[in-house]
N, C-alpha and C positions, 0 to 999 in steps of 0.2 A: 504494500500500500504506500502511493506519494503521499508525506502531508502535501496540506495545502500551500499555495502559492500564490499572494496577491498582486492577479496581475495586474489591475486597475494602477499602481505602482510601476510596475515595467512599463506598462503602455505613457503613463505619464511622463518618465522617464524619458522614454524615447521622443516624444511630442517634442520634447528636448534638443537632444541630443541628436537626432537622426541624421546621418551623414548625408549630403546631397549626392547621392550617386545618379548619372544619365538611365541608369537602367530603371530606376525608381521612379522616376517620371511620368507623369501620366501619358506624354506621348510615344513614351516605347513598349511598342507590342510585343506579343509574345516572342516573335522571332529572336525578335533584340533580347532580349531576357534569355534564353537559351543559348544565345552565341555568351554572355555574359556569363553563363554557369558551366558554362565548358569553358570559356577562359579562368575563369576564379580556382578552377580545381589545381591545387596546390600551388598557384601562383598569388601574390599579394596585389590586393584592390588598385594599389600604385602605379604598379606594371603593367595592368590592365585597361585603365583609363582612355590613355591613347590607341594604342590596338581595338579596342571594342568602336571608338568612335568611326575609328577610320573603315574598317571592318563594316558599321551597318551602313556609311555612307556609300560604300563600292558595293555593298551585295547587301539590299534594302530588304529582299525577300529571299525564303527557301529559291527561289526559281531561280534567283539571280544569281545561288551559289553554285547551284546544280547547273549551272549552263558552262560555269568557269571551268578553264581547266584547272589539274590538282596541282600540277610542280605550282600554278601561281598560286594558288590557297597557301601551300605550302611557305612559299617566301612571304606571302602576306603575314603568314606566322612568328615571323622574324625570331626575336629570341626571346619568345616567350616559356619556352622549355617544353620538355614531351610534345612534341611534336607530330605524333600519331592524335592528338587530341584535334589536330586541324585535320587530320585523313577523315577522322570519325565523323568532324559534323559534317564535312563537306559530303560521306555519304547520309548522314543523316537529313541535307537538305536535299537530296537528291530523291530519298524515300517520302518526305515530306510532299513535295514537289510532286511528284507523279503518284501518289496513293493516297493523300490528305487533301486535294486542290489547293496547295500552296498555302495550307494555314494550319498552324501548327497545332494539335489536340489537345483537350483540354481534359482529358480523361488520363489517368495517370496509365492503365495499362496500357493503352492505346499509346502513351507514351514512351514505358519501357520498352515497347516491340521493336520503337527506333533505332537504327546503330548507333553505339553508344552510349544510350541515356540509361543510367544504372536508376536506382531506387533513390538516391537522394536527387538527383536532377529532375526527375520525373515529380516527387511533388512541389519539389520548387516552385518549375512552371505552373503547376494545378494552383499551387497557392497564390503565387506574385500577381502570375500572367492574368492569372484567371479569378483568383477569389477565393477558392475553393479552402473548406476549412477541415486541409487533411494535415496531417501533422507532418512539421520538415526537421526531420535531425541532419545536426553537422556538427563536428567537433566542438564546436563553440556551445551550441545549445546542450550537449551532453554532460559539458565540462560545468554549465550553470545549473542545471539539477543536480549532478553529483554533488556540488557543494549545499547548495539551496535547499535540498530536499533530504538527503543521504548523509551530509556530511563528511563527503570524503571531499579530498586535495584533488584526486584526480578522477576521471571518468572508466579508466580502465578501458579493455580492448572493446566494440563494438557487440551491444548485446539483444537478441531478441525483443527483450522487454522495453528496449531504448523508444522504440514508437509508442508502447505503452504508456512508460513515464510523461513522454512530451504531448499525448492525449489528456491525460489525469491532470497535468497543473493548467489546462489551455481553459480559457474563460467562455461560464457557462451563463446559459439561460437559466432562468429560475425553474424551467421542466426540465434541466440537465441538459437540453441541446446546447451542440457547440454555440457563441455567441458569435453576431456578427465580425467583431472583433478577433478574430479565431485565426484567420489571417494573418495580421497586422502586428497580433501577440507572436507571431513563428517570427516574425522579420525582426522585433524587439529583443528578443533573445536571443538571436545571431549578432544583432548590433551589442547589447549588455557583455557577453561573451568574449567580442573582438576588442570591443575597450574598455572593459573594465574589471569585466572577470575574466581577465589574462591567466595564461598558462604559469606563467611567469610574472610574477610581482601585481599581483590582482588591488585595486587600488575599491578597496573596501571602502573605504569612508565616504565613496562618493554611491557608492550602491544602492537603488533604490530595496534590496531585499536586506540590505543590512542587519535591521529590528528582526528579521523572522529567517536568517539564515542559519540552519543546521551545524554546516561549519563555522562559520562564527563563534557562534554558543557552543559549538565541542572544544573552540581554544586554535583552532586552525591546524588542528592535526598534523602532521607531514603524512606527504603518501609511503605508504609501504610497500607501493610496487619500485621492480627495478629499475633506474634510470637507463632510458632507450640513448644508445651511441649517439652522439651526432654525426649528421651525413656529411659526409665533405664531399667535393665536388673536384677538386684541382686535382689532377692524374686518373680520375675515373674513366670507364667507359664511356659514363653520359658525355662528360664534358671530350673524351674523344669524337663521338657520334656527332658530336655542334660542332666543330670543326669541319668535319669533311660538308656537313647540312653548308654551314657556312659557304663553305667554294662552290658547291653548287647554286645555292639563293644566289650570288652574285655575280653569277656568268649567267650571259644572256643565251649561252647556249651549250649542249655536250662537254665535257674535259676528259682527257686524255688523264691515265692511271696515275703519271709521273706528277699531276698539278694534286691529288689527294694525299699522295706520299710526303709530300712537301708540308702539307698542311699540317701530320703527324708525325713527326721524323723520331717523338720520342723513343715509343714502341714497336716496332714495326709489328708485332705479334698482337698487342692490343689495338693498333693500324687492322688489321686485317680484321678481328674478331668484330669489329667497331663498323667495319662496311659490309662484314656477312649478316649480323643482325640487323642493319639498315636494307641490305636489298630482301630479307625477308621479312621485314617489316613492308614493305612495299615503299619505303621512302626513298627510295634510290631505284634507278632502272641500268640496264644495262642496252645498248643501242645494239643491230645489228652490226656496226663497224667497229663493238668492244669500248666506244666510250662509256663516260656515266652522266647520269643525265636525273635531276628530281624526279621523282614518280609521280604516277598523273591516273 
């Protein structure tokens, strides 16, 4: 059982505090909202700003993605990282496009059937796009109930019951139906989450759940889970795989094997591994005259 959770508090809060994001706008449709939550996925809101803008300005609709070819989706991608996330929407608009008459569903399974739209994208868009008052977890909302509700530090791995919990604290009708507000409250709690109940140094005192948080009143616990590594990036594969990505985004056409070698000279062995997972990722092509060429 959640206790309860005053959200008339969070949603005030937010009335606040709410970040002006373009995607948030009344005039971006679903599409835009969707190219926004596949750019957001493990990239910071920052990074994303500029890409998303220019992104719905060149391709306004599904249709207008799916007509483009992929190597330019691809460079449009620039270096936003994971790069298969620009292959996915690009067929995702392509599925959109010729199966949905170019507008995006608003039904969450109807959603996930898409390439690529996993379970938390899917009610995203149900919620933002649309209204819809189905519950959206993301790190952030997980990490505010663990505290708020349970009184843990951290949220631990991803659990069944996590849609449970974020159903249980969402604001009701006085017959128990979800409230209008149902919505409004998921997007509150992603914004409370990203600035204030941080992962890292959570700035309590500005917390609209302060008076009625769990952890709080436990003393602020420390988690007892294990501290997860930090990922580095310098000598990886990934940061191999952006390099070769790189010489192709910037040639207007094919390159010969010698101009990718150059790119990686560290490795030559993590060179190789770094372009076999690229051409079977489909991010890379090979020509029939043995150049490399972006994948399309």
């Amino acid at each position: 059982m959640v206790p309860s959770m005053p959200p008339q508090s969070v949603l005030g809060w937010f009335d606040d505090n709410v970040r002006d994001l373009p995607w948030r706008r009344d005039d971006a449709t679903a599409w835009h909202i969707l190219i926004s939550e596949f750019m957001l996925q493990q990239t910071p809101v920052a990074r994303v700003l500029q890409p998303w803008r220019e992104w719905v300005a060149r391709w306004p609709s599904p249709a207008d993605m799916a007509a483009a070819d992929g190597a330019d989706v691809l460079r449009a991608w620039g270096k936003l990282g994971y790069p298969r996330r620009a292959q996915r929407l690009h067929a995702c608009a392509r599925a959109i496009a010729a199966d949905h008459g170019n507008i995006v569903p608003d039904d969450v399974d109807e959603l996930l059937a898409l390439p690529g739209v996993g379970e938390y994208t899917a009610r995203a868009v149900a919620c933002f796009a649309y209204g819809q008052a189905v519950p959206v977890v993301d790190t952030n909302v997980r990490r505010v109930i663990a505290r708020a509700c349970h009184g843990l530090a951290e949220a631990g791995p991803p659990k069944r019951t996590d849609l449970d919990d974020a159903l249980a604290v969402a604001p009701r009708n006085p017959d128990g139906s979800l409230a209008a507000t149902a919505p409004r409250f998921s997007a509150a709690l992603m914004e409370l989450g990203a600035l204030v109940c941080t992962a890292r140094n959570p700035r309590c005192d500005e917390c609209p759940l302060l008076a009625t948080c769990a952890w709080v009143a436990a003393g602020k616990p420390a988690s007892t889970s294990p501290r997860k590594p930090s990922q580095r990036y310098e000598g990886t594969d990934r940061q191999a795989r952006g390099r070769l990505l790189d010489v192709l985004r910037e040639s207007p056409g094919p390159v010969e094997r010698a101009r990718l070698d150059v790119a990686w000279p560290i490795d030559p062995g993590q060179r190789a591994r770094a372009l076999d997972s690229l051409l079977v990722d489909g991010l890379i092509e090979v020509t029939d005259d043995g150049l490399f060429r972006l994948g399309g």
